[in-house]
N, CA, C and O atoms as a DFTB+ gen file, in Angstrom:
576 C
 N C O
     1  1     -53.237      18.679      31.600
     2  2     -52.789      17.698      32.572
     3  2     -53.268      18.102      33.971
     4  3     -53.294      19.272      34.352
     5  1     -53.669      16.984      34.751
     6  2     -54.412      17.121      36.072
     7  2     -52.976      17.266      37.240
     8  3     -51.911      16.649      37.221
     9  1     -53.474      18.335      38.204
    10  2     -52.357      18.440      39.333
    11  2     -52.295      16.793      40.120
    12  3     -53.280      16.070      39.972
    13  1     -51.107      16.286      40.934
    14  2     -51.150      15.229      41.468
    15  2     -52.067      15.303      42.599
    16  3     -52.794      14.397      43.007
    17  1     -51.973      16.255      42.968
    18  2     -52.891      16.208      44.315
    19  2     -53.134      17.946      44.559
    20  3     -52.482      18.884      44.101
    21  1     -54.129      17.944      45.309
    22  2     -54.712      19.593      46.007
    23  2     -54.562      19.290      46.780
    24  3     -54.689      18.103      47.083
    25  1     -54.018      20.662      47.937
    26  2     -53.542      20.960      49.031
    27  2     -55.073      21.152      49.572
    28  3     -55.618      22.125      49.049
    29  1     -56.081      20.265      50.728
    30  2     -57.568      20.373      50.973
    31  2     -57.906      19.754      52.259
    32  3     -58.958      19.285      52.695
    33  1     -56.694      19.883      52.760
    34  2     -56.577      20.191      54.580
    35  2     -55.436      19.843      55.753
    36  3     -54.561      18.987      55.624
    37  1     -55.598      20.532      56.705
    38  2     -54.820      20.267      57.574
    39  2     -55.099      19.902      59.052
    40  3     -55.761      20.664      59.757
    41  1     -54.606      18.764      59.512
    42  2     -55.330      17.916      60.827
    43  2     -54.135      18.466      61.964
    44  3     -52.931      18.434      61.712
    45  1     -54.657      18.922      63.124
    46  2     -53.857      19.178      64.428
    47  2     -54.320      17.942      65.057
    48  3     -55.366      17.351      64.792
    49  1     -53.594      17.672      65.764
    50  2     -53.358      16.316      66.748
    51  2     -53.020      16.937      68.178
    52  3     -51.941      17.228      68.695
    53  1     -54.619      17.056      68.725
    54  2     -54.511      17.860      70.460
    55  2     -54.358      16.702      71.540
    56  3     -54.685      15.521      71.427
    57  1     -53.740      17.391      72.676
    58  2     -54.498      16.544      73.930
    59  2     -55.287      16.883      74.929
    60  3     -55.403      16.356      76.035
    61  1     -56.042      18.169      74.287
    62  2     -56.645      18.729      74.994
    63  2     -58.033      19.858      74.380
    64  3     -58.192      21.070      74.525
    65  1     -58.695      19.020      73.814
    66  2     -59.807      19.875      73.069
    67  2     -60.024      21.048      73.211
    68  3     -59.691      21.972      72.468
    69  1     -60.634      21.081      74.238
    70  2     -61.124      22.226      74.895
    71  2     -60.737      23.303      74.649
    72  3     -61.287      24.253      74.092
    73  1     -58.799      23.043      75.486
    74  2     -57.986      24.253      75.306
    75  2     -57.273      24.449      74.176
    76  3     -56.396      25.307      74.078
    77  1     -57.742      23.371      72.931
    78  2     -56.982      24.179      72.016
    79  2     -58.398      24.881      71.249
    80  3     -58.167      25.944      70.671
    81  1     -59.549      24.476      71.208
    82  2     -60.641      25.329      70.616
    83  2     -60.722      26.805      71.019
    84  3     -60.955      27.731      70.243
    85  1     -60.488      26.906      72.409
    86  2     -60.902      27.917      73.020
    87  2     -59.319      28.946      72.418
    88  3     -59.413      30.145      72.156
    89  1     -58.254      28.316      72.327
    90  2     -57.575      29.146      71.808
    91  2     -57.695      29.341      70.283
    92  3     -57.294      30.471      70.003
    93  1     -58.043      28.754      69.348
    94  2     -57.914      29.196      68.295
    95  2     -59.516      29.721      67.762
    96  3     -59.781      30.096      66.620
    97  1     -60.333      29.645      68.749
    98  2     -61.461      31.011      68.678
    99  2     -60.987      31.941      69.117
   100  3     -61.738      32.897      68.919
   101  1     -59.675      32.353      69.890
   102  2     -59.536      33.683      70.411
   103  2     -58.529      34.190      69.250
   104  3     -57.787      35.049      69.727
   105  1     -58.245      33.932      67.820
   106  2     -57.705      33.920      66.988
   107  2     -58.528      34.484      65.680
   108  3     -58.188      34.955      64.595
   109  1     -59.785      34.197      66.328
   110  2     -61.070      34.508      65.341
   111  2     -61.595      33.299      64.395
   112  3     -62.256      33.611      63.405
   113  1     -61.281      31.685      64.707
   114  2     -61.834      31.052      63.937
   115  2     -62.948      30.572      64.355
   116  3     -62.719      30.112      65.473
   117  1     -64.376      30.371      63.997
   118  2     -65.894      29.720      64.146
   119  2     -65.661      28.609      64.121
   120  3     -65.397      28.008      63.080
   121  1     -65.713      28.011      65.416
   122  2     -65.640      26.746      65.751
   123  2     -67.144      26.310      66.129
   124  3     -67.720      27.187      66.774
   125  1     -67.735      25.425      65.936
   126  2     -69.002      25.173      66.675
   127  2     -69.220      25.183      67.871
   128  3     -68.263      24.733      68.502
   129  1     -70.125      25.522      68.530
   130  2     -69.660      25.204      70.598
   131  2     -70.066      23.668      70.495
   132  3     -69.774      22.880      71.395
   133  1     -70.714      23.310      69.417
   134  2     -71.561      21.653      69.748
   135  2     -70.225      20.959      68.826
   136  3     -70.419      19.986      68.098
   137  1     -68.471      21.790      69.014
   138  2     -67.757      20.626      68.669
   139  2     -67.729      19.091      68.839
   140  3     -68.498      18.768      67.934
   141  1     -67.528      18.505      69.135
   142  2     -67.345      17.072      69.081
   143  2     -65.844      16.817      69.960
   144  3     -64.853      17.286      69.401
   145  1     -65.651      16.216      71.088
   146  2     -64.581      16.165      72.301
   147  2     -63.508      15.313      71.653
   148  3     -62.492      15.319      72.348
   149  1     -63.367      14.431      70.324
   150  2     -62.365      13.914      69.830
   151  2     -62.361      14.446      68.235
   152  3     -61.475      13.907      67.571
   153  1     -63.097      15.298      67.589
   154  2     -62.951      15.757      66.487
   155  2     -63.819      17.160      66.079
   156  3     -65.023      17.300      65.868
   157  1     -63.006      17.873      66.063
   158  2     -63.921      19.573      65.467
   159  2     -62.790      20.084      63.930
   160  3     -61.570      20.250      63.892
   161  1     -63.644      20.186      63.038
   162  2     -63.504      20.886      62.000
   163  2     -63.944      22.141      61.540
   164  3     -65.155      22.257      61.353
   165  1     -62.901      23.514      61.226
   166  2     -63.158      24.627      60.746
   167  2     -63.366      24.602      59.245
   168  3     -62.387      23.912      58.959
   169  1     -64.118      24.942      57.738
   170  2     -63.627      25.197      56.648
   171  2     -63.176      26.390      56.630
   172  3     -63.859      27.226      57.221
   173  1     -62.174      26.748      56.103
   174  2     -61.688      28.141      55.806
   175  2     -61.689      29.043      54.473
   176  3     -61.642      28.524      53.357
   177  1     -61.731      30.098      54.625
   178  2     -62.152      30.995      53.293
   179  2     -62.106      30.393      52.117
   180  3     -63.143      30.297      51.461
   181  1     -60.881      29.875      51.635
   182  2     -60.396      29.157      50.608
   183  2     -60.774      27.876      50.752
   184  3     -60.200      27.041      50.053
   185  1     -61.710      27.491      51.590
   186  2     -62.183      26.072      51.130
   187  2     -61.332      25.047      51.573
   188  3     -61.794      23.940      51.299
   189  1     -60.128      25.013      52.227
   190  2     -58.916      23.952      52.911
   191  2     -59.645      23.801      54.350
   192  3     -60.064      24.751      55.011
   193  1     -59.726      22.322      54.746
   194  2     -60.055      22.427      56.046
   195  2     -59.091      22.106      57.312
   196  3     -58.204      21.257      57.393
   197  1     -59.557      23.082      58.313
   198  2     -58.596      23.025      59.208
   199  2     -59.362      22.200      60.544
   200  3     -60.155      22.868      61.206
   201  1     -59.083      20.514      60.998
   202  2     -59.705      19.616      61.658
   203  2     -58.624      19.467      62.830
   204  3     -57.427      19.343      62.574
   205  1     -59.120      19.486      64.107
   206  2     -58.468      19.036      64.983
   207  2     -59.317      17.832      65.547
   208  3     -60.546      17.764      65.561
   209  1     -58.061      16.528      66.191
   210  2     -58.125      15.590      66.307
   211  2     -57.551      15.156      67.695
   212  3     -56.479      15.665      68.025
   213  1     -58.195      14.209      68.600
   214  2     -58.012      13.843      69.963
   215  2     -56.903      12.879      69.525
   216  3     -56.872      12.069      68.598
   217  1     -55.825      13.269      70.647
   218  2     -54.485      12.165      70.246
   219  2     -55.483      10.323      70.517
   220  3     -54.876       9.341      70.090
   221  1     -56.788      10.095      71.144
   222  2     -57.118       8.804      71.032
   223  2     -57.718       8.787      69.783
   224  3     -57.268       7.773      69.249
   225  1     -58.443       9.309      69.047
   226  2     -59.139       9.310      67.582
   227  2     -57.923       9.031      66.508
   228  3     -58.013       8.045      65.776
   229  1     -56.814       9.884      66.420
   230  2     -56.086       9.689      65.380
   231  2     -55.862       7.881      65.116
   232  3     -56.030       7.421      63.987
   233  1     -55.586       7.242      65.953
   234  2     -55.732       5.689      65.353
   235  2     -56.728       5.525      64.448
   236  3     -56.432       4.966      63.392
   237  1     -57.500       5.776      64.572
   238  2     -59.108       5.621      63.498
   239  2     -58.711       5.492      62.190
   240  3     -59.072       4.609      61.413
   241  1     -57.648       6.768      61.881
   242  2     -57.569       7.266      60.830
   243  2     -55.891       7.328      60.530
   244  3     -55.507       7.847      59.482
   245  1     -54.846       6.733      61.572
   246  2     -53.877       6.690      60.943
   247  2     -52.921       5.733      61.708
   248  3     -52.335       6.016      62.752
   249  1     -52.855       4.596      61.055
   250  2     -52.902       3.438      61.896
   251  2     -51.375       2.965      62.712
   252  3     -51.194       2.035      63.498
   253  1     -50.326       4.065      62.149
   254  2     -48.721       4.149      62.564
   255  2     -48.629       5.303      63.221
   256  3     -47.474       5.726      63.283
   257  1     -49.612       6.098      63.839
   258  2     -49.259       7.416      64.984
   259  2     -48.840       6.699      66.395
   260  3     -49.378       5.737      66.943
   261  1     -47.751       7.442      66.792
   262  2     -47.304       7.103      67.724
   263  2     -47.584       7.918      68.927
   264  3     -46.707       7.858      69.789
   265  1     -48.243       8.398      69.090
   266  2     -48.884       9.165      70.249
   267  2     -48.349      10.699      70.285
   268  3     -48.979      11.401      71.077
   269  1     -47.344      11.327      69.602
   270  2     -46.880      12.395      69.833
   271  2     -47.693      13.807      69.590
   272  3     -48.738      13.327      69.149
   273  1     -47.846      14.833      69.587
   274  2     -48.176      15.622      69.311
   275  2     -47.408      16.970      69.286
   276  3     -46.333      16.845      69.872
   277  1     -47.622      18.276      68.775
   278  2     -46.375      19.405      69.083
   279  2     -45.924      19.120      67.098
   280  3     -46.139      18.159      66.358
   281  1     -45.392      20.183      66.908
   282  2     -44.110      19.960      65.869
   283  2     -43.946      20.963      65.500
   284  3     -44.374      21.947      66.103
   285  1     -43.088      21.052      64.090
   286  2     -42.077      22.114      63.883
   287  2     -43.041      22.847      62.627
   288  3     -42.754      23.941      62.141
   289  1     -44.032      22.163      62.281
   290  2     -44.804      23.226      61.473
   291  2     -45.638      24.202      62.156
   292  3     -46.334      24.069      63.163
   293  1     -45.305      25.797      60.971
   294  2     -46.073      26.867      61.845
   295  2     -47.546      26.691      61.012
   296  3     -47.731      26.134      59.930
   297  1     -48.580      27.403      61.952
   298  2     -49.688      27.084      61.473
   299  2     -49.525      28.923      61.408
   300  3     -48.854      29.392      62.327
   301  1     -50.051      29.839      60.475
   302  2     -49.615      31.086      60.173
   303  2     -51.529      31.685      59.907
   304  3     -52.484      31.230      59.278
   305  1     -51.353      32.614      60.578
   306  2     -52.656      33.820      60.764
   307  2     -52.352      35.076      60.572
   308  3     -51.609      35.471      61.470
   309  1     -52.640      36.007      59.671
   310  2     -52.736      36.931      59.375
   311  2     -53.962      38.240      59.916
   312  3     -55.185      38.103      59.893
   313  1     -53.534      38.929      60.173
   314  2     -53.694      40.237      60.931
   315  2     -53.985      41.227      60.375
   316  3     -53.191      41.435      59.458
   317  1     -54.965      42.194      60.481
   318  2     -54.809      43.558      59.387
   319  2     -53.404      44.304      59.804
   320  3     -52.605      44.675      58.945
   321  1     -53.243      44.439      60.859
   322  2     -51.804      46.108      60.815
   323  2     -50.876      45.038      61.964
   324  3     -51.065      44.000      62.598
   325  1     -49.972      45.879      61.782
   326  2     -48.818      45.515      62.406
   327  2     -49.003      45.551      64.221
   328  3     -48.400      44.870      65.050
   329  1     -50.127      46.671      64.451
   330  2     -50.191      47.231      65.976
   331  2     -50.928      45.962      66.039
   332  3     -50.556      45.446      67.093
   333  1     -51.984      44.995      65.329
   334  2     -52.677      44.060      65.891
   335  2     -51.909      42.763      66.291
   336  3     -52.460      41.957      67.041
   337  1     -50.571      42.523      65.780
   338  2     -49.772      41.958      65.774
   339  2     -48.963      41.950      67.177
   340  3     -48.798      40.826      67.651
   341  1     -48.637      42.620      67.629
   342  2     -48.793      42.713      68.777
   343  2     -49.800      42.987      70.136
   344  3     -49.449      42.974      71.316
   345  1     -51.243      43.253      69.551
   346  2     -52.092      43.297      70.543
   347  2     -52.180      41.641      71.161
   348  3     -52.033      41.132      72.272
   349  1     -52.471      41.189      69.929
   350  2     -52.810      40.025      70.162
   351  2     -51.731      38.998      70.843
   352  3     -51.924      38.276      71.821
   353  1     -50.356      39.154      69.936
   354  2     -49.530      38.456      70.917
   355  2     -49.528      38.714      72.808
   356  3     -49.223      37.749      73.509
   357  1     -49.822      39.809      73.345
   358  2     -50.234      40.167      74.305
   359  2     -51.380      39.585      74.705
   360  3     -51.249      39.029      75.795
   361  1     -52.281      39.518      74.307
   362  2     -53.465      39.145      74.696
   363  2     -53.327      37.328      74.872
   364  3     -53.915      36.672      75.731
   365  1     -52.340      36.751      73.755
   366  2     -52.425      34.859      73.916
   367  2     -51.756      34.803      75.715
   368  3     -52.201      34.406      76.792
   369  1     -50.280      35.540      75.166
   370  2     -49.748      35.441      76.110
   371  2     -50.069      35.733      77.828
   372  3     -49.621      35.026      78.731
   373  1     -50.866      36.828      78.000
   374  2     -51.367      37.222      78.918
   375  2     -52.365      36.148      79.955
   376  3     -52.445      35.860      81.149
   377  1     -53.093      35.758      78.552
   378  2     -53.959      34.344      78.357
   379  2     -53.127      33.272      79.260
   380  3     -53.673      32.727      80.219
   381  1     -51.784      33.001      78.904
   382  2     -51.184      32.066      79.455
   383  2     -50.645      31.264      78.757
   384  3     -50.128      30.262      79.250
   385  1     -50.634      31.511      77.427
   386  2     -50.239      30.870      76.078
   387  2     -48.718      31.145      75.766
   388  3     -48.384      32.318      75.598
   389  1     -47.991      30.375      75.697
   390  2     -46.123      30.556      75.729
   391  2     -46.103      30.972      74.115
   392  3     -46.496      30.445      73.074
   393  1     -45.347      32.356      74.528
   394  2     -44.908      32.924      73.060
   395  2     -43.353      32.446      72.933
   396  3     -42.419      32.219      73.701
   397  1     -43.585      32.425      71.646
   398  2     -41.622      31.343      71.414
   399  2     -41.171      32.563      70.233
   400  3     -39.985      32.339      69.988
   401  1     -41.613      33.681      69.463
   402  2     -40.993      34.675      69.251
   403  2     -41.667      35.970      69.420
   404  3     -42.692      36.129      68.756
   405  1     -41.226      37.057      70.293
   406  2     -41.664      38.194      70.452
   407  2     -42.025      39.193      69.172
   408  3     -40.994      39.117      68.504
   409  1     -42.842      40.004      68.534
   410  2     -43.226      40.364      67.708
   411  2     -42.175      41.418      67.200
   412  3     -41.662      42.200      68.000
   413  1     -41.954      41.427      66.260
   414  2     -40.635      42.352      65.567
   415  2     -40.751      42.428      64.295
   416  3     -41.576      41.706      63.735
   417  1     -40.051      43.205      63.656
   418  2     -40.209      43.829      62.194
   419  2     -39.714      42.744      61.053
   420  3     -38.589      43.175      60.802
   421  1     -39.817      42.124      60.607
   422  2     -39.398      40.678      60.101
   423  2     -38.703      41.409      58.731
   424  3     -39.126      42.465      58.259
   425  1     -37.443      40.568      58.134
   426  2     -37.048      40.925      56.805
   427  2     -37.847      41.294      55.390
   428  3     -37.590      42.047      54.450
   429  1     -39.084      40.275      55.744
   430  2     -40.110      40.388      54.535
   431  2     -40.858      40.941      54.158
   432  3     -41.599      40.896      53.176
   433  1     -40.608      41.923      55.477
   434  2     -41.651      43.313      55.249
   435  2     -43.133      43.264      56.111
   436  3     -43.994      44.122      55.913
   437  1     -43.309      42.208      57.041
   438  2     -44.214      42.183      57.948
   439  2     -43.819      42.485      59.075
   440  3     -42.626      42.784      59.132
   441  1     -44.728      42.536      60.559
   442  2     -44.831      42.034      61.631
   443  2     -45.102      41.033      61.919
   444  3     -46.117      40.513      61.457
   445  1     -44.270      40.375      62.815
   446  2     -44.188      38.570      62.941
   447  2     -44.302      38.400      64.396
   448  3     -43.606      39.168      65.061
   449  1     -44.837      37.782      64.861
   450  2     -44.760      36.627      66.226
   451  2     -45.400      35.684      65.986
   452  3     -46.037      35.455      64.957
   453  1     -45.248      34.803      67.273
   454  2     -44.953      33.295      67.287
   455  2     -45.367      32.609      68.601
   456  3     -44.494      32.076      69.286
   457  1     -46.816      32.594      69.036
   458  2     -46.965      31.995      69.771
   459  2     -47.473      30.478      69.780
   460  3     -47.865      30.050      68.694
   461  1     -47.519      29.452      71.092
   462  2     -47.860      28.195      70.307
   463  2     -49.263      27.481      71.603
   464  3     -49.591      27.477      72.790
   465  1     -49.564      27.071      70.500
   466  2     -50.912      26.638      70.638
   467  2     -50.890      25.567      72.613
   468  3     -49.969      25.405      73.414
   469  1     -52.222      25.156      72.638
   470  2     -51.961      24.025      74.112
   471  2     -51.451      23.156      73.867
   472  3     -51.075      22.582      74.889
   473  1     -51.038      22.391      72.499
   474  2     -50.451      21.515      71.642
   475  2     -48.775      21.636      71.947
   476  3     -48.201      20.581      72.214
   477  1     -47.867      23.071      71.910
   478  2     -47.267      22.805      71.150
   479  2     -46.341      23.483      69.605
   480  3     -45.240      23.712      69.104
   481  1     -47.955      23.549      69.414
   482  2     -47.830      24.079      67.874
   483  2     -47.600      25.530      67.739
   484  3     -48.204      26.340      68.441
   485  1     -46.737      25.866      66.850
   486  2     -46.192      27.391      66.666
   487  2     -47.388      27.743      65.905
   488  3     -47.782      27.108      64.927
   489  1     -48.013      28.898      66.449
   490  2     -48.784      29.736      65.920
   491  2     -48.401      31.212      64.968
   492  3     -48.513      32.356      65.408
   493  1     -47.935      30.845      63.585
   494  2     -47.201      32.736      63.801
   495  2     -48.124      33.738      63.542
   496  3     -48.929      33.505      62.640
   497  1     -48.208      34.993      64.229
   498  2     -49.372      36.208      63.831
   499  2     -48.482      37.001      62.965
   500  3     -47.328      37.301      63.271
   501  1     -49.178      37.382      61.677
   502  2     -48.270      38.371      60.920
   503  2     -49.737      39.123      60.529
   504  3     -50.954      38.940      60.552
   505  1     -48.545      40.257      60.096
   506  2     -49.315      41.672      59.413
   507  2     -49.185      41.596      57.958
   508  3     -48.131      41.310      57.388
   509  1     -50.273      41.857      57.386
   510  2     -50.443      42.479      55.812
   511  2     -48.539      42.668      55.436
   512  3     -47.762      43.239      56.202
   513  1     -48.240      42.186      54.424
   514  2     -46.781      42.578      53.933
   515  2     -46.608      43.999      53.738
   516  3     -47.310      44.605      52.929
   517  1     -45.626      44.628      54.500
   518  2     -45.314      45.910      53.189
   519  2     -43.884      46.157      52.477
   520  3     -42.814      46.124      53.085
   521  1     -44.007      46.371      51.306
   522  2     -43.205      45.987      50.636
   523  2     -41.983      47.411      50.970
   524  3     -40.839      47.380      50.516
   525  1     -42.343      48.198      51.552
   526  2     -41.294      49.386      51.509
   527  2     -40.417      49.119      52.739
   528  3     -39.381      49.726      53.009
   529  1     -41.037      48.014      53.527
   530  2     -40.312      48.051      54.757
   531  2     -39.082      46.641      55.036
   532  3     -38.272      46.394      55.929
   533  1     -39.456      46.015      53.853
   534  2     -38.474      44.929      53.353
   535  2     -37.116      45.210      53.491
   536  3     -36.719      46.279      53.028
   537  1     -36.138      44.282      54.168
   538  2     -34.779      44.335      53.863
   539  2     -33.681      43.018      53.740
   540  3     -33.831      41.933      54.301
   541  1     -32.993      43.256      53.206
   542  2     -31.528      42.212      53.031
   543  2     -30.314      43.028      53.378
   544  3     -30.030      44.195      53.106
   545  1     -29.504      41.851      54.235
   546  2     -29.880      40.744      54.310
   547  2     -30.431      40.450      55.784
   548  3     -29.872      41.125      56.649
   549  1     -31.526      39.478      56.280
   550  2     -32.475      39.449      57.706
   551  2     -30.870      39.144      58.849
   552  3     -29.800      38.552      58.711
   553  1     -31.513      39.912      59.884
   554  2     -31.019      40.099      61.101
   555  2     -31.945      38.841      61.965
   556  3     -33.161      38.650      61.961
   557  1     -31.019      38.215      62.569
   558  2     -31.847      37.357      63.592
   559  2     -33.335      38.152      65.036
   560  3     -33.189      39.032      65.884
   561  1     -34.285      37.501      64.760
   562  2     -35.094      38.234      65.448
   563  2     -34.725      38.507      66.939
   564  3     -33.595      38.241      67.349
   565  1     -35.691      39.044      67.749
   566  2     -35.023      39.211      68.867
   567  2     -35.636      37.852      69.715
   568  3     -36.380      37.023      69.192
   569  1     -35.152      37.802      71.169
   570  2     -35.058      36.740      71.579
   571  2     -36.599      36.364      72.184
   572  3     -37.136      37.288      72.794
   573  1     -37.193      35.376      72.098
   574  2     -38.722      35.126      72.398
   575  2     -38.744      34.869      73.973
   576  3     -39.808      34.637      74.546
């Protein structure tokens, strides 16, 4: 039996090209420089593509958007070590990029922060899992 559907991409809805390319190359993704000012697409390792979209383009393609942009999904990047996990949150932030959780030892056995894109959008940086550093039950993180 065939799956109903494959999970084979995910569209950000910017208002500001530029600054969200330029941030999510400082993240390490190959963006083209000859993006396109209302549409740039990354493919990613696994083949899912990750497309950002000018809040005027999305009509094209979705004919009940109401102009909003921002939301409550995290878009999640992974890190080799835990120390990069915080370099980098340093480095968005420094950037000028609003971090919404400060980097801390997470229940699941990573390093977690949470910064968000020119959008909006929660970015979280985590570290490789380790499983020895896991605990129950999670303590609320500290304050972002």
């Amino acid at each position: 039996m065939q799956p109903k559907a494959a999970f084979a991409q995910i569209n950000v809805v910017v208002a500001d090209m530029g600054a969200t390319l330029d941030f999510y190359r400082r993240l390490g993704l190959e963006i083209a420089a000859n993006a396109d000012a209302v549409h740039a697409l990354v493919t990613l390792p696994n083949g899912v593509l990750l497309q950002f979209d000018d809040t005027g383009f999305v009509p094209q393609w979705d004919s009940g958007y109401d102009g909003s942009i921002g939301g409550s999904t995290v878009l999640g990047f992974q890190v080799a070590t835990r120390d990069h996990v915080d370099a980098l949150y340093a480095e968005l932030t420094q950037a000028g990029y609003r971090g919404r959780q400060l980097p801390y030892d997470a229940f699941w056995g990573a390093r977690y922060a949470i910064v968000e894109d020119p959008n909006g959008n929660p970015v979280g940086l985590m570290s490789v899992i380790d499983k020895a550093r896991k605990f129950w039950p999670p303590v609320p993180p500290p304050p972002g």
